[in-house]
N, C-alpha and C positions, 0 to 999 in steps of 0.2 A: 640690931635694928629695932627702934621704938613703934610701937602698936599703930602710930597715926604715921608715920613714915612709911610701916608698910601696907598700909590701908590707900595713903596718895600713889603708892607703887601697883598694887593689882587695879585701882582706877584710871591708873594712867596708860598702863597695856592698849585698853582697847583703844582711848585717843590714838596714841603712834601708830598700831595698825592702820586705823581707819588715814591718818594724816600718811603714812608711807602707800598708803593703796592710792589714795588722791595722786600723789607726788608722779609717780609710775604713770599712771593713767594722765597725766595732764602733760609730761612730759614726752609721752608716745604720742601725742598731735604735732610736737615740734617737727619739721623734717630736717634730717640729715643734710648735713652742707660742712663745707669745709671756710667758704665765708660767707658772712651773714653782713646785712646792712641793717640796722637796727633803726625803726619808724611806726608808725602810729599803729601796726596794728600785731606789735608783737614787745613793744616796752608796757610795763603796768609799774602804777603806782599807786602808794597807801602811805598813810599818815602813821610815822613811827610814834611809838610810847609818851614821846618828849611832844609830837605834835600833837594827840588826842589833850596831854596836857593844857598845852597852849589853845586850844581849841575849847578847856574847858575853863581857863581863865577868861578868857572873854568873854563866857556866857554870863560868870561871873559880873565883871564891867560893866558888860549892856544891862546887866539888871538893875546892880547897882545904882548907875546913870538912872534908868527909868524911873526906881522908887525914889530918888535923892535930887532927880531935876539937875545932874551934872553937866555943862555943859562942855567943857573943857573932858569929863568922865566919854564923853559920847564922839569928843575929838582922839583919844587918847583909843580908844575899842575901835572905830572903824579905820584908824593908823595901822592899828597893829593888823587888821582885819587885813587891812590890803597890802600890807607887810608879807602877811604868811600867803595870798594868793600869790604874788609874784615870786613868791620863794616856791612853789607848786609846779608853777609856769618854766621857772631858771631850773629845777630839778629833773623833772623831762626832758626839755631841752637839753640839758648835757649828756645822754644817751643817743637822743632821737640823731641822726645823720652819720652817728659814727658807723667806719665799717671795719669787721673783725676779719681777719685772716689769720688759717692755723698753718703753722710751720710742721712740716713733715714729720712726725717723732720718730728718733732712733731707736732701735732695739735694744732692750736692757732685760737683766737675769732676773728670774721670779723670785720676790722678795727684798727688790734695791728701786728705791724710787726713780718713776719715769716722769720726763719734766718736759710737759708740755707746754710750749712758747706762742702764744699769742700776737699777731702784729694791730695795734689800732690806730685809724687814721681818721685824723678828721678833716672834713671837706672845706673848712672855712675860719673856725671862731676856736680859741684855745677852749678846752674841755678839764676840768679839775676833778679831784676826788673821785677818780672813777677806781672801783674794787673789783676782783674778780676772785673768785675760788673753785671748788670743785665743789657739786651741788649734792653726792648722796654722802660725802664723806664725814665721819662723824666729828672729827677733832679736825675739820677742816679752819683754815684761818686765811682771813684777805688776803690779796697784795697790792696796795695803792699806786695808783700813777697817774702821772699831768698830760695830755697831749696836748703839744703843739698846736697853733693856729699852723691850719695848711699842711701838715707835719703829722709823724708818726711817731709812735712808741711802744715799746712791748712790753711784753709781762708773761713771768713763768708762774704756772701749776703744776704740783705736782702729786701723783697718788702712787701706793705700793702695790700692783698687780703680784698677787697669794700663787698664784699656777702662771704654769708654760702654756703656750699656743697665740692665736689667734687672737685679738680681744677690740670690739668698740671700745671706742674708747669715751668717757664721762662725760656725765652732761657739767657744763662749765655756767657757772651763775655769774655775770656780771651787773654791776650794782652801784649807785650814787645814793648819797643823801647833800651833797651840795643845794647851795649854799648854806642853809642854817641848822640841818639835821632835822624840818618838822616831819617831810617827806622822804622817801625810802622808792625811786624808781630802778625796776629791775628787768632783764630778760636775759632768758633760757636759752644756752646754744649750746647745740648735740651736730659735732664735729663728726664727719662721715668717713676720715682714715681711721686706718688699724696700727694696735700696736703689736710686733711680733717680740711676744716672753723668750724668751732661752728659759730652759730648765734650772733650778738654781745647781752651781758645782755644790759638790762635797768639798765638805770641811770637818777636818784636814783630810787635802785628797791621797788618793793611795798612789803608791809608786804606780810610774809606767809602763808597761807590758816592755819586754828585753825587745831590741830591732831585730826584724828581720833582713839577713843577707840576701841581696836578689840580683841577678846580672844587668848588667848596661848601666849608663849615667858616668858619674864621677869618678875617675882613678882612687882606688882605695886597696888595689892591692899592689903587690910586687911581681919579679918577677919568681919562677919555679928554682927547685934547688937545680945548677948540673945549666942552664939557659934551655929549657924546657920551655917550648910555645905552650903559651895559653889561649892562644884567641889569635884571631884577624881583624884588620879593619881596611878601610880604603889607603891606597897609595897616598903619601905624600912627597912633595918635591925634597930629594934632600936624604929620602929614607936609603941608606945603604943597600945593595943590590942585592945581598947574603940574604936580604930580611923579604923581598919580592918571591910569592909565593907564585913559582915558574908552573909549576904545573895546570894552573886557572887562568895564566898568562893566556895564553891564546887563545882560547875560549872567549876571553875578555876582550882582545884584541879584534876577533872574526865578528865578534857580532856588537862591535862598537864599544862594548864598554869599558869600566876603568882597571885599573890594575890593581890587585889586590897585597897589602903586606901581612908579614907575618905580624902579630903582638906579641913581647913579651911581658906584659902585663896584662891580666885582666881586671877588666873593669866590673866593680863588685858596691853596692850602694846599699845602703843600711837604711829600711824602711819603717816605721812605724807602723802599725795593725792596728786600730782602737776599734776589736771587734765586739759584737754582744757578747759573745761566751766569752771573752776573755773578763767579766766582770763576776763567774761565777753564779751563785744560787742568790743574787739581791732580785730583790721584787722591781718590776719595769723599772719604774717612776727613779728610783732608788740607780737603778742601770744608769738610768738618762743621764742624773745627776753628773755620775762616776764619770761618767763618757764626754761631758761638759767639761769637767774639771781636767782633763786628760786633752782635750784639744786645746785648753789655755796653757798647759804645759809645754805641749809639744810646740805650740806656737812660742813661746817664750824661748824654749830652747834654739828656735830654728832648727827644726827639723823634717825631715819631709813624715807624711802622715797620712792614711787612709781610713775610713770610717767603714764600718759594717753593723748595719742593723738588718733585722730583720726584712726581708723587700727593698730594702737600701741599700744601695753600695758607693760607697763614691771614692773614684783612683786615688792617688799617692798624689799629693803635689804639699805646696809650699804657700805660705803668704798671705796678708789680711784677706782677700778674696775668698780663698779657701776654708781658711775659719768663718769666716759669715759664712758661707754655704754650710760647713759641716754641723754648725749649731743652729740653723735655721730648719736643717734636716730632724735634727734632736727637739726640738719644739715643736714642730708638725707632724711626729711622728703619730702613728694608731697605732 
């Protein structure tokens, strides 16, 4: 790094502070909403780089004209003058009336971009060039779109939430410089949902804890060596009388209820465990991971599965449901 490079670099520190402390502070007046209608007293505009130009060509002009008695110089400067007003007026305006509505965000794993979807609509007159991005993000880049006269249209942002939990979610810049680029009309909206992290899995994850054998559920065994009962269950129509367990019979019978048969199978189901200690001496965070990557497993396999954390426990079941739940457990966990 050369001497005046890094001479603009410890000068420039206190700027971004001072400009990231503004940003914070001006941004905490916005209030939270999930839709916003954008009007007079929350759109701002300013004259971009190319407009202070044009702004300073004219000064030019008019002077010009002045000292040279241009007459045609003094048609040509207040043309363009009330060129760039109406270009001022049309820039504003394509903001002012729109209204933002944010789409629900789904839950995604720390470290994989979350893509929050914007609806905008407008009440009347087609809307151009309108941008939007995410406002603290530093390699943040627009995404352009037209609305509709009368009509709607949407647009994704997206950022990489670093941790699991709970999270506000960004304040979202939206932004025109329609029609000629001299102006730059902008405002701020800070979306009042959450987005819930999942822990990210490990990679590559480790095998699955071996199942546990547990009674009831699915046929999964046979019968005994020799026709050795195993079990009982309710009569059914059809069951051979050999297999009617006579001694409960009338017990069952005097006080109404049903008749009982012998099994000869029992019924024996293979469960999944994905407990804390089954991930050994890893640190929490590290745990969470493990336990993440191991409910996407077991989900993948179709298998039925149980979670145990620490103050958490949640039963054995099966199915999309269940995974949301068990990794929404893993994300909020303390």
């Amino acid at each position: 790094m050369t001497a005046s490079a890094a001479a603009r670099r410890v000068w420039g520190l206190p700027a971004t502070v001072l400009r990231g402390r503004f940003r914070r502070w001006w941004q905490a007046r916005v209030p939270r909403s999930d839709t916003l209608v954008l009007g007079q007293r929350n759109v701002y505009i300013l004259p971009t780089p190319a407009g202070l130009m044009f702004a300073a060509t004219l000064l030019v002009l008019l002077l010009a004209s002045i000292n040279y008695q241009l007459n045609l110089g003094y048609v040509l400067t207040f043309l363009l003058a009330g060129s760039g007003a109406v270009s001022m007026h049309v820039t504003h305006g394509t903001l002012r009336g729109l209204t933002l509505r944010l789409r629900a965000p789904s839950p995604v794993f720390a470290g994989e971009p979350a893509l929050l979807e914007a609806v905008l609509t407008s009440p009347d007159r087609p809307r151009f060039g309108i941008g939007l991005k995410i406002v603290d993000a530093d390699t943040a880049t627009l995404g352009w779109l037209d609305v509709p006269a009368q009509g709607q249209a949407s647009a994704q942002v997206s950022f990489v939430p670093d941790r699991r939990g709970l999270h506000d979610l960004p304040a979202i810049g939206i932004e025109t410089r329609f029609p000629l680029g001299l102006f730059r009309a902008w405002a701020i909206w800070r979306p009042a949902s959450q987005l819930l992290v999942y822990p990210a899995p490990e990679r590559p994850a480790a095998p699955l804890p071996a199942a546990r054998a547990v009674p009831g559920g699915r046929v999964r065994g046979r019968s005994a060596e020799g026709g050795e009962v195993e079990g009982v269950r309710s009569y059914r129509r059809g069951d051979p009388l050999k297999l009617v367990y006579w001694k409960k019979a009338a017990k069952a019978l005097a006080s109404g209820g049903e008749l009982v048969s012998r099994d000869t199978a029992s019924a024996v189901q293979q469960q999944l465990w994905l407990d804390w200690q089954a991930c050994g001496s890893l640190p929490p965070e590290e745990r969470l991971s493990r336990l993440a990557a191991w409910v996407n497993a077991a989900q993948r396999a179709g298998a039925e599965y149980a979670l145990g954390l620490p103050g958490v426990a949640i039963e054995p079941a099966e199915g999309e449901p269940h995974r949301r739940r068990c990794l929404e457990a893993l994300a909020l966990w303390r």
